[in-house]
N, C-alpha and C positions, 0 to 999 in steps of 0.2 A: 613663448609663454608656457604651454604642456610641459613642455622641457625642464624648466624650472621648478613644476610641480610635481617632477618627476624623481628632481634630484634631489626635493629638499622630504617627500615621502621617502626614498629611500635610504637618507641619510638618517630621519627617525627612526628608521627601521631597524640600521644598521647598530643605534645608539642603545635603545631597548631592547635585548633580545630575547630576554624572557618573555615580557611583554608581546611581543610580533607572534613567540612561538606560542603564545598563549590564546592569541586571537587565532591565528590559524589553524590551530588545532578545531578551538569551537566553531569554526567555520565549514570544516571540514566533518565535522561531525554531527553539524546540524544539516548539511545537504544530502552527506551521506542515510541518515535517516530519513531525510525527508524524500528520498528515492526511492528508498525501501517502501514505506507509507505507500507511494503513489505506484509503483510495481504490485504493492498486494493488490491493493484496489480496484487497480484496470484487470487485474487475474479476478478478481472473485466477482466482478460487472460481466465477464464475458465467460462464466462457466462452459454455459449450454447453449452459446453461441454456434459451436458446429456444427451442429443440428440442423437439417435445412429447415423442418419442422418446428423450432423452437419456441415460436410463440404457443404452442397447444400444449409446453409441457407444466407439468403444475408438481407442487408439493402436495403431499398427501401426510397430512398429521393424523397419529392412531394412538391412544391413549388407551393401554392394554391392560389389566389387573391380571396375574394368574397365581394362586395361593398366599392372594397376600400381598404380592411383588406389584410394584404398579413401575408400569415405563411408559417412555414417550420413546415412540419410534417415527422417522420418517423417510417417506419415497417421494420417487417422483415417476412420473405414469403418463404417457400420451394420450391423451382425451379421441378416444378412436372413435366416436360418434362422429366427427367432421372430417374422417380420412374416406 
């Protein structure tokens, strides 16, 4: 029975071939992206994961002016009250 649903997909395949190259193209390109997506993600979850410390580390936002010039800068700083 698989057999038969095997031969008669491949022969659509064979018949369209624009078409076949055109799905697998977007198939191919929508996983390939969607790998990427999930690569960044689990990279920027586990920054400061190597840290044995890591739960103490914090951002530190500073909103600086100096003649005029205003920035946003940030760190990050070990909270050394609990070491």
């Amino acid at each position: 029975m698989i057999r038969n649903y095997i031969k008669t997909a491949y022969r659509s395949l064979l018949k369209n071939k624009g078409f076949t190259f055109l799905n697998v193209l977007g198939l191919s390109v929508g996983l390939a992206t969607c790998l990427l997506i999930v690569f960044y993600v689990v990279d920027e979850l586990g920054y400061d994961k190597y840290n044995t410390k890591a739960d103490r580390i914090y951002r530190l936002g500073v909103d600086a002016k100096l003649n005029g010039n205003a920035g946003i800068y940030a760190t990050s700083e070990v909270n050394w009250k609990n070491i």
